[in-house]
ZATORDREN-270330 format. One record per residue (C-alpha): residue in one letter; z negated, y, x. Coordinates in steps of 0.05 Angstrom, whole numbers, padded with zeros to 5 digits, always signed. Layout:
N
AZYX
...
***
This chain:
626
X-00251+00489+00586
X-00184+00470+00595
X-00164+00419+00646
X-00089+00408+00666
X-00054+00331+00658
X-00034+00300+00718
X+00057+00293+00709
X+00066+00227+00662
X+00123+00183+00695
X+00134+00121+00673
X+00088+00081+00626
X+00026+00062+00648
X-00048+00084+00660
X-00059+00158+00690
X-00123+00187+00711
X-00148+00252+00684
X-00185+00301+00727
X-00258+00302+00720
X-00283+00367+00672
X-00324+00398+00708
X-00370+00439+00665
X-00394+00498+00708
X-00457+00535+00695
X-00456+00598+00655
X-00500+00639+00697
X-00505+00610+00763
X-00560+00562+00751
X-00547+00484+00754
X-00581+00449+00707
X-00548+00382+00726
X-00585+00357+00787
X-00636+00304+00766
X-00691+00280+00813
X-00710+00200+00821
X-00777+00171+00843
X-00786+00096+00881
X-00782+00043+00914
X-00722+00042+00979
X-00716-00010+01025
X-00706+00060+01076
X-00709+00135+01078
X-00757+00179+01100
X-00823+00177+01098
X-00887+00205+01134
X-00841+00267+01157
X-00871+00313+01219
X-00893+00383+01171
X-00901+00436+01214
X-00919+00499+01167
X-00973+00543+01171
X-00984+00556+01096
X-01009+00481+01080
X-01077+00452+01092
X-01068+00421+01152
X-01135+00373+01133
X-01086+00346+01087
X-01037+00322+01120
X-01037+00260+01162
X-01035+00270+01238
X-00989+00337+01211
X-00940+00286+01166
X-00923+00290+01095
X-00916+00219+01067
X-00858+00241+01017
X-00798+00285+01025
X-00751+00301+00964
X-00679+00283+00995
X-00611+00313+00967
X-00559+00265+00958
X-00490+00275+00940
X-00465+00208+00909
X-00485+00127+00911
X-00452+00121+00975
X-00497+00165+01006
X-00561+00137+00973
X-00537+00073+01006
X-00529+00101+01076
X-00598+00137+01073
X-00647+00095+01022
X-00613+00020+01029
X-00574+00012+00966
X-00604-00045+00930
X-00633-00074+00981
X-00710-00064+00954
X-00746-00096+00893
X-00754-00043+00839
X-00711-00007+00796
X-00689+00063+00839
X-00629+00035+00866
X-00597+00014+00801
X-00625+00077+00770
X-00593+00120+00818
X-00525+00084+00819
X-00513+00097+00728
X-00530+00160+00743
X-00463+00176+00792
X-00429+00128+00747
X-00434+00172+00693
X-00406+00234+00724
X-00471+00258+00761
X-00458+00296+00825
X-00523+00313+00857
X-00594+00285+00856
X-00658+00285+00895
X-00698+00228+00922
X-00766+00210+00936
X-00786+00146+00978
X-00857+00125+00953
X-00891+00082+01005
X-00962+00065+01000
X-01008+00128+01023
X-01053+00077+01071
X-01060+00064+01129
X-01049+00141+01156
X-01004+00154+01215
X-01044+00134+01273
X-01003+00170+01302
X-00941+00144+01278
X-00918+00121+01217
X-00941+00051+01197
X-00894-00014+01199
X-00833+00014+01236
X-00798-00027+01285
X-00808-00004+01357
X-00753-00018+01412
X-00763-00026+01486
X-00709+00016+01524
X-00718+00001+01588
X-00790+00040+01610
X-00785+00087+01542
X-00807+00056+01469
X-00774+00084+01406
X-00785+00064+01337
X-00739+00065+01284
X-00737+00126+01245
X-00779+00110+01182
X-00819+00043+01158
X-00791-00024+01137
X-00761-00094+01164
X-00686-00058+01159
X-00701-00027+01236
X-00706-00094+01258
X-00637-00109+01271
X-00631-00037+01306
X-00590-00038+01381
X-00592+00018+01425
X-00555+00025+01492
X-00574+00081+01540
X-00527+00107+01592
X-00529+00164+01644
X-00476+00209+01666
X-00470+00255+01726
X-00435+00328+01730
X-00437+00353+01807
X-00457+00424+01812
X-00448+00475+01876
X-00518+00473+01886
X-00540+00482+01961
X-00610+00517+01952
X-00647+00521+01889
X-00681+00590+01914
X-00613+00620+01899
X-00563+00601+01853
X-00497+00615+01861
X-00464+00661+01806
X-00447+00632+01743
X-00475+00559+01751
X-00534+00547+01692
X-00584+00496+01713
X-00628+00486+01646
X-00709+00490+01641
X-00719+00409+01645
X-00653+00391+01671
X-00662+00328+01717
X-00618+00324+01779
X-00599+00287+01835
X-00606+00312+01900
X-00577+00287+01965
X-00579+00311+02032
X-00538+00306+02098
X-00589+00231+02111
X-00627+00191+02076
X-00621+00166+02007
X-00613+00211+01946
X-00672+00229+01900
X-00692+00251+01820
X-00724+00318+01814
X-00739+00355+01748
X-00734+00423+01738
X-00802+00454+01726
X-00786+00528+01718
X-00726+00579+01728
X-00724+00656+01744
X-00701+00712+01775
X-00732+00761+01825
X-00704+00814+01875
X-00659+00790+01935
X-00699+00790+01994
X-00665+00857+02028
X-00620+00873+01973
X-00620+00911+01913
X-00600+00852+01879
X-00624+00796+01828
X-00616+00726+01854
X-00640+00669+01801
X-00679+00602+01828
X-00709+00545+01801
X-00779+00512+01819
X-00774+00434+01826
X-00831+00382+01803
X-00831+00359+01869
X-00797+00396+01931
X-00727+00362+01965
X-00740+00357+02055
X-00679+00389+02080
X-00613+00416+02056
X-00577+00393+01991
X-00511+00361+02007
X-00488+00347+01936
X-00527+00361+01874
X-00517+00330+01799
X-00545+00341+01737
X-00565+00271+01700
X-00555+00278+01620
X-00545+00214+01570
X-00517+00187+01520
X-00540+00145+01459
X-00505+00098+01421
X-00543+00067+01359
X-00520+00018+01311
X-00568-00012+01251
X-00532-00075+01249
X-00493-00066+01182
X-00440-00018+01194
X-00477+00043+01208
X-00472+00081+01279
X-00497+00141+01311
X-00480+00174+01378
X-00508+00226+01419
X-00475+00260+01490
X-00511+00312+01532
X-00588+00287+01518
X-00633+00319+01559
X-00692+00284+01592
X-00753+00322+01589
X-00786+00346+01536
X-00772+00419+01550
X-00700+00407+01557
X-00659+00451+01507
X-00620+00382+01488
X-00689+00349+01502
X-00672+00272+01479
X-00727+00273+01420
X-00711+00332+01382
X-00646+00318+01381
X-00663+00247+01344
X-00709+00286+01304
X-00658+00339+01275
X-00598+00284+01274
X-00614+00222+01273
X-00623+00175+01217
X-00637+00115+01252
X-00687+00134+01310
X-00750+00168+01335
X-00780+00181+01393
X-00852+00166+01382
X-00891+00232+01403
X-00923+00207+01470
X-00858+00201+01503
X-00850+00263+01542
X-00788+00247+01592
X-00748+00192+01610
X-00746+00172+01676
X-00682+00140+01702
X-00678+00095+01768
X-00629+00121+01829
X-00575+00080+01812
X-00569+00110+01738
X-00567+00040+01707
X-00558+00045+01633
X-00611+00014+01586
X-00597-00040+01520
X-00660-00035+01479
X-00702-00109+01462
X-00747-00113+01395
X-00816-00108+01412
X-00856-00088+01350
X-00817-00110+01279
X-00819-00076+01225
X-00837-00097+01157
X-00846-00080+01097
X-00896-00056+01050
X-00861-00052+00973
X-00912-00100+00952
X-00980-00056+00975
X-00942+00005+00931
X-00985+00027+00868
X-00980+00075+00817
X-01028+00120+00843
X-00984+00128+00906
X-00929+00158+00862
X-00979+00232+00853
X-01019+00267+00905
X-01053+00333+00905
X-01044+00390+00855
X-01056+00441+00904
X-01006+00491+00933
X-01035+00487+00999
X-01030+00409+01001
X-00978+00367+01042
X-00929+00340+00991
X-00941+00267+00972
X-00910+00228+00914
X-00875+00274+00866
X-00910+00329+00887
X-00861+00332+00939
X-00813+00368+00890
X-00856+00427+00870
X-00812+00475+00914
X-00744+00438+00894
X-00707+00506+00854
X-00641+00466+00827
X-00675+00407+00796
X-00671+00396+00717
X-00695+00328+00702
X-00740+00273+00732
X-00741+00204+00721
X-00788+00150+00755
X-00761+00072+00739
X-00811+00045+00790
X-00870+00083+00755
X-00888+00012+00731
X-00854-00060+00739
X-00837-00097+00674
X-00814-00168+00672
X-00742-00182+00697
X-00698-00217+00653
X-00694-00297+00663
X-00635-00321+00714
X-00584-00337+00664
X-00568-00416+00657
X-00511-00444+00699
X-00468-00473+00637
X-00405-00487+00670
X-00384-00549+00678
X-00398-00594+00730
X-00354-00612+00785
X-00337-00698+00783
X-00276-00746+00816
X-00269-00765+00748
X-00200-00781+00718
X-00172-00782+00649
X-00179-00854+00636
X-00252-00898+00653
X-00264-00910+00726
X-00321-00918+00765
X-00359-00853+00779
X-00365-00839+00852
X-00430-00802+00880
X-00412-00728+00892
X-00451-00699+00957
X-00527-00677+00950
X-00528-00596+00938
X-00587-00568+00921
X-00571-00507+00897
X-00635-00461+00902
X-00655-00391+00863
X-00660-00330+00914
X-00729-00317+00922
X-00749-00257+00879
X-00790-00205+00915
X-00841-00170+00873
X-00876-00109+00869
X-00947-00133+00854
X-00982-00071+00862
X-00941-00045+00804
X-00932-00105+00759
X-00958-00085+00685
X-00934-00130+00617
X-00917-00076+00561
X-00936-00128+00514
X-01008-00132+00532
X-01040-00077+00493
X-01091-00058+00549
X-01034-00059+00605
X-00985-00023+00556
X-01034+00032+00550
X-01041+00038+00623
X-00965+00048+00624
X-00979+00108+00573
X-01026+00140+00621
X-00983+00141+00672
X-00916+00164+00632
X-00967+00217+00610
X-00984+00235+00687
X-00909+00236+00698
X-00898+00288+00637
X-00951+00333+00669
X-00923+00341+00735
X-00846+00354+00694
X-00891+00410+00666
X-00915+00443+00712
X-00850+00445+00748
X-00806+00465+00689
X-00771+00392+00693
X-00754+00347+00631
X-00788+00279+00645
X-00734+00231+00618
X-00786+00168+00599
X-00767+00097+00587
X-00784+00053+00525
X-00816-00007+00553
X-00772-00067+00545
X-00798-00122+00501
X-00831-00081+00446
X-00826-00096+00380
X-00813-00034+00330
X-00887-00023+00305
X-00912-00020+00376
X-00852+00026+00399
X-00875+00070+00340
X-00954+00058+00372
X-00922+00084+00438
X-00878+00148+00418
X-00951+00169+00375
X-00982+00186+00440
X-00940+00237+00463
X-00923+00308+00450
X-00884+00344+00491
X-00821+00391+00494
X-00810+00374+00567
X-00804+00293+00551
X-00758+00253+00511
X-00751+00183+00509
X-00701+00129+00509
X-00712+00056+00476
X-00656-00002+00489
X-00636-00016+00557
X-00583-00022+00582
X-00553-00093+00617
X-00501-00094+00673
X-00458-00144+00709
X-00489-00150+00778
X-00496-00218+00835
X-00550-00243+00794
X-00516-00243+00725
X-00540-00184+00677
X-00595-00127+00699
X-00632-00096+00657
X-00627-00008+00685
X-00673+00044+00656
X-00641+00081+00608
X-00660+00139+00626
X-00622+00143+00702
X-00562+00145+00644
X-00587+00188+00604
X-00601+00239+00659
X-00524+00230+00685
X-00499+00237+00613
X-00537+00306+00625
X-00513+00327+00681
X-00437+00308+00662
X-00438+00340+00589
X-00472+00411+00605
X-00531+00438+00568
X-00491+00461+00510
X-00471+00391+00491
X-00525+00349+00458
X-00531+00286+00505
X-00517+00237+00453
X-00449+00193+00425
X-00423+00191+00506
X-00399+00121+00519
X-00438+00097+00582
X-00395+00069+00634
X-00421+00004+00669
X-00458-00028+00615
X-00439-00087+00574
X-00504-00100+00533
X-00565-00074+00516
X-00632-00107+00519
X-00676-00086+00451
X-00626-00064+00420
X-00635-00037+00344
X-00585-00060+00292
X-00627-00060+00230
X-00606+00013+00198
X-00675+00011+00167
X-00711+00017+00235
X-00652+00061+00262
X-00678+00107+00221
X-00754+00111+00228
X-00753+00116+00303
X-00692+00169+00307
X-00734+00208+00259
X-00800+00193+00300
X-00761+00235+00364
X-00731+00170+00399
X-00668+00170+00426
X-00637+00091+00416
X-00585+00061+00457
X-00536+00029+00414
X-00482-00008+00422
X-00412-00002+00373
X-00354-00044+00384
X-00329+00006+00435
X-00394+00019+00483
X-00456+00032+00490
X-00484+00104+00476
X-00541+00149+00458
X-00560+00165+00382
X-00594+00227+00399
X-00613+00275+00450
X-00682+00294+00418
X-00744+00317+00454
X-00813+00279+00448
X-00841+00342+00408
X-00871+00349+00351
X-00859+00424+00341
X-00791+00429+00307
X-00768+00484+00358
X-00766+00443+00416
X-00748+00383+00385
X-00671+00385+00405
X-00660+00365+00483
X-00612+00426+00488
X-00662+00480+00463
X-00706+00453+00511
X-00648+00463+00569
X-00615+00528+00544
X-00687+00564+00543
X-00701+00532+00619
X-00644+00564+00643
X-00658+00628+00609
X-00722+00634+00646
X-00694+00601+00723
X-00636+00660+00715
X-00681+00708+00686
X-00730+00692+00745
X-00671+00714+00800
X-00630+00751+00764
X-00692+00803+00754
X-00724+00791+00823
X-00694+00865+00848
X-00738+00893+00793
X-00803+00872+00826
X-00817+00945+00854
X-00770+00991+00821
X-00815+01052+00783
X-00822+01039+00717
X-00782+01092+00669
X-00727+01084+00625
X-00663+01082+00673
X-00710+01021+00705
X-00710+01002+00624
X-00636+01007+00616
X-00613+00969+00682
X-00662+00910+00655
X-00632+00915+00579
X-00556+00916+00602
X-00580+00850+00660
X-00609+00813+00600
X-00556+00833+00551
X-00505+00806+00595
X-00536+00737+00612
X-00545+00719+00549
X-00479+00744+00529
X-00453+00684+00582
X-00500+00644+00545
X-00469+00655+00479
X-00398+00658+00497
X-00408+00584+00529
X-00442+00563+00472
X-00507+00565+00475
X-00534+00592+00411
X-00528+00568+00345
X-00507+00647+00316
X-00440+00660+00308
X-00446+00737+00329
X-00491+00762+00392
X-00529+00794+00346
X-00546+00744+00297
X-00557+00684+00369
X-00610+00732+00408
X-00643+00803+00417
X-00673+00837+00474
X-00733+00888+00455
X-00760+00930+00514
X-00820+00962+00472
X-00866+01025+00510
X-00913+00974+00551
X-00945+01041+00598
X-00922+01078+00655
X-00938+01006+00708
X-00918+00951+00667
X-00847+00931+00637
X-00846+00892+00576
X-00779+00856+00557
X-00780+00817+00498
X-00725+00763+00486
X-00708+00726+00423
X-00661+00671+00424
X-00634+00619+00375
X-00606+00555+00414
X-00555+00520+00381
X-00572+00443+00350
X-00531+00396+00375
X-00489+00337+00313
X-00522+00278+00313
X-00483+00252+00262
X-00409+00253+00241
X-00411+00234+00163
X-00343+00205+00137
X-00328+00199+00071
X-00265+00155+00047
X-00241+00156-00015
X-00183+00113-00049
X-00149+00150-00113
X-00108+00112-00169
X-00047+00115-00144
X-00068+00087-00070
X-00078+00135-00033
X-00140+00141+00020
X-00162+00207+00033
X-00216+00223+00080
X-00263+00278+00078
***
């Protein structure tokens, strides 16, 4: 693909525009989905569909909900950044820094206590005679404000047994009612029709109150409000028109529900009742929030295998159709690296020359208290807790199975290279592969160690699926933690299926893109890719051949379909043929007059690994490379 220059001016630095490599058949294979630990996002979501087991949901909520989001600015605003212990946030934030443009998200909270019946350890908020809560779990609601304020609109209302023509008084609309005396009053609207004018040949509309109004209406208004939310850091949110009971089409809690991203109404609250004077409401604390990281096992990361069961853990991406790859950085927690030394040099009064020293202020200058995910904590150096970490990479390669994903697995950090050969042994798998040396990065705290596979799965989504995944520099690292250097080893675990992190004198990247197979023919990342896609395009591409009749124009149609997707296929690279015929066939052999039989045959293409240079220096001086 060809990508224009920007105009060159004057010396200096220009940026080029991002390649964009689009896919060849209308199936994106670039979207990678994360599993973890947020400070935020949703959790314990209301589920209301009829085709799930309703025993298995909680008080009809599904603890985990896959979320789309479109770069790290948005996986701030919804899931809190950094803000949590674990390792989603900084997995999340390589992958957009390498050129990945859309991923999906999974909040893992711990599955107990159920919703009882709401969500555990939200903040709840006192507005005025109404509680809300904040929208999902965690101490980040606690510094949630909310005012409430009422507005009027008059309407030519004089009898609510007839409407006049044109005016629309809603089903739950609250008004205000005054008459010629007295002092005015709040009525809600209960019900609204139509019947026959009384001695015409007419329709005249009404509307039933909860309570009736003595006398005749002098001045009616209808009483909406507004919302205005703020969390406390820099996000706001702000609702007009809310309606006040429940069967309101604006009614105030389904409109939080469908927009909001700060606040619930918990379900009990049916209507909210302003005074006479309208007053508006600023919201107190009442119930904080806190949260529960630290209660979070492994366990709580899988839930039932059942397609009748509410989603929970990364079940919660069975029905997710875009998604290519999966990685899970809080499956387990290693061991952070130490705080690095302060080595600088202190700060004195001292001079040049000898002087007395003079006494520099007391400042005790105190480590940030670390927060931990107990629940999680497992040593890869301990053989009995590293195996435990095998089981569950295994349980996370099972689920990528079953939903036609690529689990992209982690190394553990600290291994030395007979035990990372005792860990790749016990797997086999075309939809794994696995990536040893992680990668460090400048952050507040000095250098952080990130999964390397949130990089790996954004060096993915940036290069394509004809590209091996391998020799990309990775932007934001400066260093990598277990790194290899001795060629020796290089060499045993590449061949062994692992994909090292190294780093040159240039950057950091990726010696292969290999699978953690054992079978030759998946052992490239890319075959593994190319054939997915095959079979997601094949799947609806082909869906309008479901219930055709079988005969040979149906036969044709499906030859000339297949023919031509994995003619895109080929032209973008896909194969390792250099002819269609010799990179794929399609066979449609007589299966019998009800069932259609297409066989397809494909070769992908096998990515370089390796780039072998060969100088030379003749007798007269020249170098020649070859």
């Amino acid at each position: 693909m060809t990508t224009p220059l920007p105009e060159l001016g004057a010396p200096g630095v220009y940026l080029a525009p991002d390649v964009v490599h689009a896919p060849p058949v209308g199936v994106r294979m670039d979207v990678c989905a994360f599993a973890g630990v947020a400070a935020r996002g949703p959790a314990w979501q209301p589920l209301d569909d009829p085709a799930l087991d309703t025993a298995a949901l909680a008080n009809g909520r599904a603890r985990s909900v896959a979320v789309p989001v479109q770069s790290w600015s948005e996986f701030e605003d919804l899931f809190g950044g950094h803000d949590a212990p674990g390792l989603l946030g900084r997995a999340v934030a390589a992958f957009f820094a390498q050129g990945g443009r859309r991923a999906y998200v999974v909040r893992i909270v711990p599955r107990t206590p159920l919703p009882a019946p709401e969500p555990p350890a939200c903040t709840r908020l006192a507005l005025g005679p109404v509680h809300i809560r904040a929208r999902d779990e965690g101490s980040w609601g606690n510094s949630l404000s909310v005012r409430l304020t009422f507005g009027t609109n008059v309407v030519p209302l004089s009898d609510v047994n007839s409407l006049p023509p044109g005016l629309v008084v809603p089903l739950g609309a609250v008004l205000r009612l005054r008459g010629r005396t007295g002092a005015p009053s709040l009525h809600a609207v209960t019900s609204v029709g139509r019947r026959l004018a009384a001695g015409r040949l007419a329709w005249e509309r009404f509307v039933v109150l909860d309570r009736p109004f003595p006398g005749e209406i002098a001045t009616a208004e209808i009483v909406t409000a507004s919302m205005d939310v703020s969390d406390g850091r820099g996000r706001t949110e702000h609702f007009t028109g809310l309606g006040l009971q429940n069967d309101h089409p604006r009614w105030a809690g389904e409109v939080l529900a469908a927009e909001s991203r700060l606040l619930a109404l918990p379900q009990d609250v049916t209507e909210i009742r302003p005074d006479l004077d309208l007053r508006g409401w600023e919201s107190t604390v009442d119930t904080l929030g806190t949260d529960r990281h630290g209660l979070v096992t492994p366990d709580d990361f899988f839930g039932i295998e059942s397609a009748d069961a509410a989603p929970s853990g990364l079940e919660a991406l069975r029905d997710i159709e875009d998604c290519a790859s999966l990685c899970v950085p809080d499956i387990y927690s290693p061991e952070e690296l130490p705080r690095a030394e302060d080595v600088s040099t202190p700060t004195t009064f001292a001079g040049s020359g000898f002087a007395k020293c003079e006494p520099l202020a007391g400042v005790t200058a105190t480590a940030p208290a670390r927060v931990e995910l107990p629940g999680l904590r497992l040593d890869p150096a301990a053989p009995a807790e590293r195996a435990r970490i095998i089981a569950l990479q295994g349980r996370v390669i099972r689920v990528a199975e079953r939903f036609g994903l690529v689990a992209l697995l982690d190394v553990p950090p600290g291994l030395r290279p007979h035990d990372v050969r005792g860990w790749r042994a016990a797997f086999d798998s075309g939809h794994a592969a696995a990536y040893q040396g992680w990668p460090l990065v400048p952050s507040a705290a000095g250098l952080s160690m990130v999964p390397p596979s949130a990089f790996a799965a954004g060096v993915l989504a940036s290069v394509g699926i004809t590209i091996g995944p391998a020799l990309v520099a990775l932007a934001g690292p400066v260093a990598v933690l277990d790194g290899q250097t001795d060629p020796a080893v290089i060499h045993t675990l590449h061949r062994a299926g692992l994909n090292l992190t190294v780093h040159d004198r240039a950057a950091l990247r990726f010696t292969a893109g290999r699978t953690l197979a054992l079978d030759p023919a998946w052992r490239q990342l890319t075959a593994r890719r190319v054939v997915t896609q095959l079979e997601r395009a094949l799947a609806t591409g082909l869906a309008w051949a479901t219930f055709e009749p079988n005969g040979s124009a149906l036969r044709e149609r499906v030859r000339v379909a297949v023919e031509h997707l994995l003619g895109d296929l080929f032209s973008a690279g896909a194969f390792a043929g250099g002819t269609p015929a010799s990179s794929f066939f399609v066979r449609l052999p007589d299966a019998g007059e009800t069932t259609l039989l297409c066989e397809i045959g494909v070769a992908p293409s096998a990515p370089l690994e390796f780039v072998v240079v060969r100088v030379l220096r003749a007798d007269d001086g020249t170098v020649v490379t070859a």
